[in-house]
Structure formats: structure tokens, C-alpha cells
N, C-alpha and C positions, 0 to 999 in steps of 0.2 A: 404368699411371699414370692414365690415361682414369678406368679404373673407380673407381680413389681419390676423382678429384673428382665423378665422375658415377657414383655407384652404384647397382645395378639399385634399381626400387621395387617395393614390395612392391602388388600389384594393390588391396588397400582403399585406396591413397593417390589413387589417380587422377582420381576426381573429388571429392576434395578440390585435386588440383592444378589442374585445371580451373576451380574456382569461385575460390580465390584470387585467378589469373592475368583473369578477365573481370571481377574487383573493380578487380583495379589498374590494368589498363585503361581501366576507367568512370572510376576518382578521376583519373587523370591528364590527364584530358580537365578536368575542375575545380581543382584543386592537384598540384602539382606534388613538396608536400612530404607529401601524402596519399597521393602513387602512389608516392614512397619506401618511405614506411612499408611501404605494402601491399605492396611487390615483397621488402622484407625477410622481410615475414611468409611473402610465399612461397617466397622462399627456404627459410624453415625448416620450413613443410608438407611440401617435398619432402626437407628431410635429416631428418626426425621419421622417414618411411615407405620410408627407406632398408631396401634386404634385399640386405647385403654375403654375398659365399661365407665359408665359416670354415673351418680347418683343423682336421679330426675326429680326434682321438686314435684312435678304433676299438679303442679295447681296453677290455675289459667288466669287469675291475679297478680299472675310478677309474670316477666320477660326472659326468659336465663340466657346466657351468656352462648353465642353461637361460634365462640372461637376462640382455644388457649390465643394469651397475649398480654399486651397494651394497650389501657385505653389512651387514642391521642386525640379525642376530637367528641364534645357534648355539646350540642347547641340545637338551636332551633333553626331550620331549613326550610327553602320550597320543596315539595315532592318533587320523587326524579321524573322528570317527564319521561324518561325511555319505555315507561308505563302507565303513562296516561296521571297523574297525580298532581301534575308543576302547580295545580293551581288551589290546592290544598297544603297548609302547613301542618309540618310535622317536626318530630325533634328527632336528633339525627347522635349514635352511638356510634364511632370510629374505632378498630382494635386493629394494632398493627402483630402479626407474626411475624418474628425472624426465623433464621434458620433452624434454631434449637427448640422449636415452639413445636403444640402435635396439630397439624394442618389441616384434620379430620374436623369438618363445618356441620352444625347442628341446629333443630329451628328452635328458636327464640319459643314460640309457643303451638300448641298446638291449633289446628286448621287446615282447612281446604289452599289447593294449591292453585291458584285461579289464573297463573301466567307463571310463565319462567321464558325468560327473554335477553342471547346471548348479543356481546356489543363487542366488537372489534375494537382493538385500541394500544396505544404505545405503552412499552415497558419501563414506565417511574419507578423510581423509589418509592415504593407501596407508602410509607410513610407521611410524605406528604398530603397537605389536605389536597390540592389539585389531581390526584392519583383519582378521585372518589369520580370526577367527569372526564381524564383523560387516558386511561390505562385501561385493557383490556376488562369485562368484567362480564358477570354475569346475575340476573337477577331473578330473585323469586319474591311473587308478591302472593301473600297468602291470609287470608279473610278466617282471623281469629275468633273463637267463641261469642263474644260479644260484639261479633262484627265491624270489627274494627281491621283496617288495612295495616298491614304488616309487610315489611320490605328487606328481603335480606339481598346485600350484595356480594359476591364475593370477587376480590379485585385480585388481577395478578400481580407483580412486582418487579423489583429490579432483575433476579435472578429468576421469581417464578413464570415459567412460561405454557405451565398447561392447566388448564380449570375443570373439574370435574365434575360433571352431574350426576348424583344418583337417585335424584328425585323424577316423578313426572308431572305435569299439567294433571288436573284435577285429581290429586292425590291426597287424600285425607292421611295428616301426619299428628302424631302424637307429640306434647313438648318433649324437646333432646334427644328425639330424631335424627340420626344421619343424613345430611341432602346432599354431600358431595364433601372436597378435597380440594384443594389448591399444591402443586407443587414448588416448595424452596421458595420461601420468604415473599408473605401477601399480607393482605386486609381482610376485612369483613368491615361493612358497614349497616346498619337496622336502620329504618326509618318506623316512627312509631306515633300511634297518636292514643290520646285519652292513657298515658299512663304517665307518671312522675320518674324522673332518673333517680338511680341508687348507688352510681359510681361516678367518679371523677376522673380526670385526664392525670396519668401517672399510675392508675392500679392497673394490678394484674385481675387478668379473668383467668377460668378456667371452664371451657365449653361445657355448658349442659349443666353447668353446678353455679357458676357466679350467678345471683340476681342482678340486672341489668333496671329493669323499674318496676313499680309496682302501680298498681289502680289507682 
């Protein structure tokens, strides 16, 4: 129960929890309904950079979900060439994070991590499908059990402006794995081949635990 209301945080949160909290401090020493505010705002710094445990399927026949959210976007795509792929189809899984969403990015399945390849780019409305080529992002392409290429991207957004890796190049990862973070409202997008989708545009995920597709 503890952990429900107080869930672990994720270590980028920390000093943002810190500078929130000596803000609302200082305001409430001047108003009262200024150190309100700011003690709400902190409140939601610390549930933004929430990193709850999740319960991992571990079976290498479904895809799970690499990101609380929305899904906005199922279809069939060219690979992203920023990885050598354009000329292979694959079907492509889109989840947008808002603000209230937990930001903390997990892999889809387990494997080898065969490239991670960061891309400069403008700060959209995550939401948008054009976000997926024109927004800042970053990518891992990782060579699953069955050798199948696997693509996760994770994009920045209108408000998010810093992406985090905590993965490295050749790094053998279990499914629902932590590989990084996005701060204040992003994307994730999979690219995926030889599996079937299992969600539609409109449902919620929840990283590490939604089935995304299966074999």
C-alpha cells in the first residue's frame, strides 16, 4: 500500500524535487496561496518521475508495451532509415505520454542491443504522427530471440525537452527492462516485424505489462 502512494522515483526526478520544494518554501514565507500552488506543483514533479516495479510477462512471443499512455498510431511502415531498415516493412506501434502519464521507457522484448542512435530535431506536439521524423528522438534497435529486428524510439514533445538513455550498445536486455526516460510529455514508437498487433489506436498501455503483439 505504502508503495502505491509513495512510489519509488526515478533518480532524474530528484533535483527537480528538491528545487520545487525550496520554491514553495520561499513563496510561503510571502503568500500563502502562492505556496499552495507550488506545493501542488510539487506534488506532481514527484508523481511525473514516478518508477513503479511492473509485472513482466517474460515470454518472448508477445511484445509488451514500452510506455504508460495512448495508443495514437497502428499501421504498416518503411523502416526508419536512421538505422539502416527504409528498405524493409515493418508495422509500426505509436503511444503518446502526456503529462500525468509515468515516462519511465521499457523494451518491448527481450535482446541484444545492436545500435542506439540519437537524432537532433524540433520540439512538436509528440502526438502528432509527423513528430515520429521531425522531433528530436532517440533510437534503439535491438535483435530479439528469434531474430527479428526490433525498434524502439523514444521522441521528445511539445514540453519534453531532454531524453534519456540508460541503455548501452551491445547490451543484452530482458523484456521490461528499463532503457531510459523522456522528460514532460513524449512518444514512444516500436517498429516490429513477424508479430500480429494486439491494441488499437484509443487504448491505454501500461509499460512492461500491456501486450503490444504477439507471434
Amino acid at each position: 500500500m505504502i508503495s502505491k502512494i509513495f512510489p519509488k522515483i526515478h533518480t532524474e526526478g530528484y533535483k527537480f524535487i528538491v528545487i520545487a520544494a525550496i520554491v514553495t518554501i520561499v513563496l510561503l514565507f510571502f503568500s500563502g496561496f502562492l505556496g499552495l500552488i507550488s506545493f501542488l506543483l510539487t506534488v506532481w514533479v514527484y508523481y511525473f518521475f514516478r518508477d513503479p516495479e511492473r509485472v513482466i510477462i517474460e515470454d518472448n512471443n508477445f511484445l509488451v508495451s514500452p510506455a504508460d499512455g495512448e495508443v495514437v498510431y497502428v499501421d504498416e511502415v518503411d523502416g526508419p532509415k536512421e538505422v539502416g531498415l527504409e528498405n524493409k516493412k515493418f508495422k509500426k506501434i505509436s503511444i503518446f505520454m502526456n503529462v500525468f502519464d509515468c515516462h519511465v521507457n521499457r523494451t518491448p522484448c527481450s535482446g541484444l542491443v545492436e545500435d542506439i542512435l540519437y537524432k537532433p530535431g524540433k520540439f512538436l506536439n509528440a502526438s502528432l504522427d509527423k513528430a515520429s521524423e521531425d522531433n528530436e528522438r532517440n533510437y534503439y534497435k535491438i535483435k530479439d530471440p528469434h531474430g527479428n529486428d526490433i525498434v524502439v524510439v523514444q521522441i521528445a514533445g511539445l514540453i519534453a525537452r531532454r531524453i534519456v538513455c540508460e541503455t548501452n550498445k551491445d547490451q543484452e536486455l530482458r523484456q521490461g527492462d528499463r532503457i531510459g526516460m523522456i522528460r514532460f510529455g513524449s512518444r514512444a514508437d516500436v517498429y516490429y516485424e513477424n508479430y500480429e498487433p494486439l491494441v488499437k489506436v484509443g487504448q491505454k498501455t501500461i509499460s512492461g505489462e500491456t501486450l503490444l503483439a504477439k507471434k
